[in-house]
N, C-alpha and C positions, 0 to 999 in steps of 0.2 A: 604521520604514521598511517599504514594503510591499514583499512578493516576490512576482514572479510566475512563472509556468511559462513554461518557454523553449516558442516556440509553431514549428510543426513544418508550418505548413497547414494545409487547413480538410478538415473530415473527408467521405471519398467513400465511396459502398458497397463491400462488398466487391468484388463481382461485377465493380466496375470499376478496381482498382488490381493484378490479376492481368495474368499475362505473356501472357494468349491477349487481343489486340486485334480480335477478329474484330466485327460486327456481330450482334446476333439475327438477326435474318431469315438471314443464310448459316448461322449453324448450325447454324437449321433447317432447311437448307437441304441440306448435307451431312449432317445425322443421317436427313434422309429419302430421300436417294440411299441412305444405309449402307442404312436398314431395310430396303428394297426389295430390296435384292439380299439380305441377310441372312435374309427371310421367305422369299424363293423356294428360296435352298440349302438353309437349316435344314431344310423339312420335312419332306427327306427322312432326315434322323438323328434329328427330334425323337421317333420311337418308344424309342430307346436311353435318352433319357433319365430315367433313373426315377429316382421319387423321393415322398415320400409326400405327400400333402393336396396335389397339382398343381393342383385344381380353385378350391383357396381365393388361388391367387398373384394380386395384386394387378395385376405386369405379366409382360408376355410373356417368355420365355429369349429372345427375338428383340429383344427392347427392350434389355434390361441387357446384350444381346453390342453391337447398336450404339452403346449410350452408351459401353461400354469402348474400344471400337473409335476412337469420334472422340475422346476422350480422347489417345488412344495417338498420332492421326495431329494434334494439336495439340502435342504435346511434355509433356503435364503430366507430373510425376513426383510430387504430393502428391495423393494420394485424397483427401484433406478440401477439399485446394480445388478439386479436377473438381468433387465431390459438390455443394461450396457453388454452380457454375457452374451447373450444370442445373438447380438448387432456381429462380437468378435468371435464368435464358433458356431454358429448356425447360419447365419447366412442376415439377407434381409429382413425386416418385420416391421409392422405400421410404428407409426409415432407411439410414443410410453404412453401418453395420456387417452387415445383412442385402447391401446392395449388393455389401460387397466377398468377404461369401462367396460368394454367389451366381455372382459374377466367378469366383471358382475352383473351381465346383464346374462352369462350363459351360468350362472350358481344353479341355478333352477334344473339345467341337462346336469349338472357335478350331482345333485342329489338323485336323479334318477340313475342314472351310472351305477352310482356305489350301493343301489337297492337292485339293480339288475344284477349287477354280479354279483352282490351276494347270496341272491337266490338260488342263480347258478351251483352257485360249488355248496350248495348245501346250508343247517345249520346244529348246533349241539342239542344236547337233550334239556338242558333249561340253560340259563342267563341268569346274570349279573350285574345289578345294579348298584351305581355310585358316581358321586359328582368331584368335579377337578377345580376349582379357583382358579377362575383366568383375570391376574391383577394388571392394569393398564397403568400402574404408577408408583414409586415409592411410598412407603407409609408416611413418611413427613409430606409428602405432597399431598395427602388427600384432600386439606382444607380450603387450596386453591386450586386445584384441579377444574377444568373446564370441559375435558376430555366426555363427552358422554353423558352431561350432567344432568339429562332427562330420563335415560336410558339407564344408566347402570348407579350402585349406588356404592356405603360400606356394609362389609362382611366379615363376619368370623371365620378364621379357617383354624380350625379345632386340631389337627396336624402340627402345626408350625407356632398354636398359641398367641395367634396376634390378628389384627383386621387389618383389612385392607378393602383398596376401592375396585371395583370392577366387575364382572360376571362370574357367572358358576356355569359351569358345562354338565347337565346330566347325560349320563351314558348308559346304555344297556350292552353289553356283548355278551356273547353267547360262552360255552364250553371250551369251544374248538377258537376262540378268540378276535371271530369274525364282529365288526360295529354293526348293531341291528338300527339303534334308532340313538334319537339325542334331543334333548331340549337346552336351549341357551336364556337363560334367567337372571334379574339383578342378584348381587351377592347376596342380599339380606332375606332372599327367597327359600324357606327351610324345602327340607330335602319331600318331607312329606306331602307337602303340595303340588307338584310336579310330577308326583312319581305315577300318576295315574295316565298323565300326555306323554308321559317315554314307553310306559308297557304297553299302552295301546297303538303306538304304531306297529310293534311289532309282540302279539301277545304269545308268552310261552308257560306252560300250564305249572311249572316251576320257576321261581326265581332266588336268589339269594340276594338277602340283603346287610347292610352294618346296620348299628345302634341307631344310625340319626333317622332311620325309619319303622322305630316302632313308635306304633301308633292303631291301638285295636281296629278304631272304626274304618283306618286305611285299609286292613286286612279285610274283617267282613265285606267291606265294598267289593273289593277285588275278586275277592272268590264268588262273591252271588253275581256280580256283573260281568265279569271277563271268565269266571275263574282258574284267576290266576292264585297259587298260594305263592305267600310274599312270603319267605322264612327269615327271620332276624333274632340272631342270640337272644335271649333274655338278660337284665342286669343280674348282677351277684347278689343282691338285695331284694330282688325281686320275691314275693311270696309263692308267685304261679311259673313255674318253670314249665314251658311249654316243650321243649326239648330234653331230650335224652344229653349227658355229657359228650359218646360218643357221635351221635350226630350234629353238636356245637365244633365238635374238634373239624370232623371233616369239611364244613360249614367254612370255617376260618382256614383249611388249606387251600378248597375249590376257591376263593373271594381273590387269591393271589394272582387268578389268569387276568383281571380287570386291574390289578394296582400294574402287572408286568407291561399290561396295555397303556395305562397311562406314561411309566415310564418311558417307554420307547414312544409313544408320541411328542412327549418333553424332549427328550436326549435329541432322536434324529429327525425332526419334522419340526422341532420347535413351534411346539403350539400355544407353551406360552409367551411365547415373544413377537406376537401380531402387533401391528402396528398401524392398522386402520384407525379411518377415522369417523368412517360412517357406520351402522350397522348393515347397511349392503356390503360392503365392502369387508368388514369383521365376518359376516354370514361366506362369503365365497372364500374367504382363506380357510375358516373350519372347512367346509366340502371340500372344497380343495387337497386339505390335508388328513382329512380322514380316507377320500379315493385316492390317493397316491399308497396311503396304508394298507386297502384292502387289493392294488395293483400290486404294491412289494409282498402281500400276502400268497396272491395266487401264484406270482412267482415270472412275471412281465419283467420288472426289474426289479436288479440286485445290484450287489457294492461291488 
């Protein structure tokens, strides 16, 4: 009796059984909107960049930040299958392994970038602060986990009612929903410790904040050092209500431009599905994927 193999469909290239359905022509399309902007801001950092035999590189620090870039703003989270994408609609590109260092050794221009343009187009009349749980593993994994094990720890995420192992993202954005600054900290890292290295990179004389930052002496510090006021609801038990009702309500409408930012970081850039394994390497996918955000923001590319 003969056996045959259970048949599964007729076999397609790689390049086209992957999750990004775009056409070539738009992706070269958006890779050339990225470069354009990315050639004109670069130049003025590319002196910083040192490094040695610059003269013998193949392609530009301006090419491998836009390929990472459209990457980032397609949702990919496997470097072998960006890399296999642009090999079959972009054209040639160095080896994956020279690519993805390359990737982390330019993190450094992804952070000036996305402070340069954000200057550029402006920012709102105060900011918002709040942190995102970025989990590197299932909850039954964390006791053998090996992933990060100096670096990241477990966390409560008071949202979802359950710990997990990995880091916390703090964030600031502004009004108008531009990312001003960010600290990346173990999960077991409370909100109030932090919150003084996210306002101070970028300080705004107003901010909004949730519950997991009240904390008096936070505030006083704030305002006599930076002064920044840090505004945060009062509990319902609380004896000193600092706040009017009508200014808690509005409090909790404005606080939605920073959950709608998190969302679409989640949704279309998948931030939390990095898959690093160094923290260079986790540091350039955040950049990465915050300047493809604030590129789809000013309106370079779109879907």
């Amino acid at each position: 009796m003969k056996v045959t193999k259970p048949h599964f469909g007729r076999r397609i290239p790689v390049q086209r059984h992957l999750h990004c359905t775009q056409k070539p022509q738009s992706l070269q399309n958006q890779f050339l909107a990225i470069l354009q902007v990315v050639q004109r801001e670069l130049h003025a950092f590319s002196p910083f960049l040192q490094r040695k035999n610059r003269h013998l590189l193949h392609q530009s620090d301006a090419h491998i930040v836009s390929l990472h870039l459209l990457g980032k703003w397609l949702g990919f989270t496997s470097e072998r299958a960006w890399h296999r994408l642009v090999q079959g609609n972009l054209g040639s590109i160095v080896e994956r392994s020279r690519y993805n260092r390359r990737g982390r050794d330019l993190r450094y221009a992804l952070k000036w970038l996305r402070k340069r343009l954000t200057s550029q187009h402006g920012s709102g009349a105060y900011s918002i602060i709040d942190s995102l749980p970025l989990s590197l593993c299932h909850p039954i994994r964390i006791r053998r986990v090996r992933c990060f094990r100096q670096q990241a720890d477990v966390g409560y995420c008071a949202s979802k009612q359950s710990h997990y192992y990995g880091f916390k993202l703090h964030m600031q954005v502004d009004s108008l929903g531009w990312i001003q600054s960010y600290v990346l900290s173990a999960a077991s890292i409370h909100d109030v410790q932090v919150a003084e290295d996210v306002l101070r990179q970028a300080p705004f004389p107003l901010v909004l904040g949730d519950k997991g930052y009240l904390s008096e002496p936070l505030h006083v510090h704030l305002e006599q050092a930076l002064g920044i006021v840090l505004c945060v609801p009062t509990r319902s038990n609380s004896k000193k209500q600092r706040w009017t009702p009508a200014f808690t309500r509005w409090m909790g409408r404005k606080r939605k431009q920073i959950e709608t930012v998190f969302s679409l970081l989640i949704r279309r850039f998948a931030l939390t599905s990095i898959r690093s394994r160094s923290l260079s390497g986790l540091e350039g996918h955040i950049d990465g994927i915050l300047l493809a955000y604030t590129l789809w923001k000013i309106g370079v590319i779109s879907d």
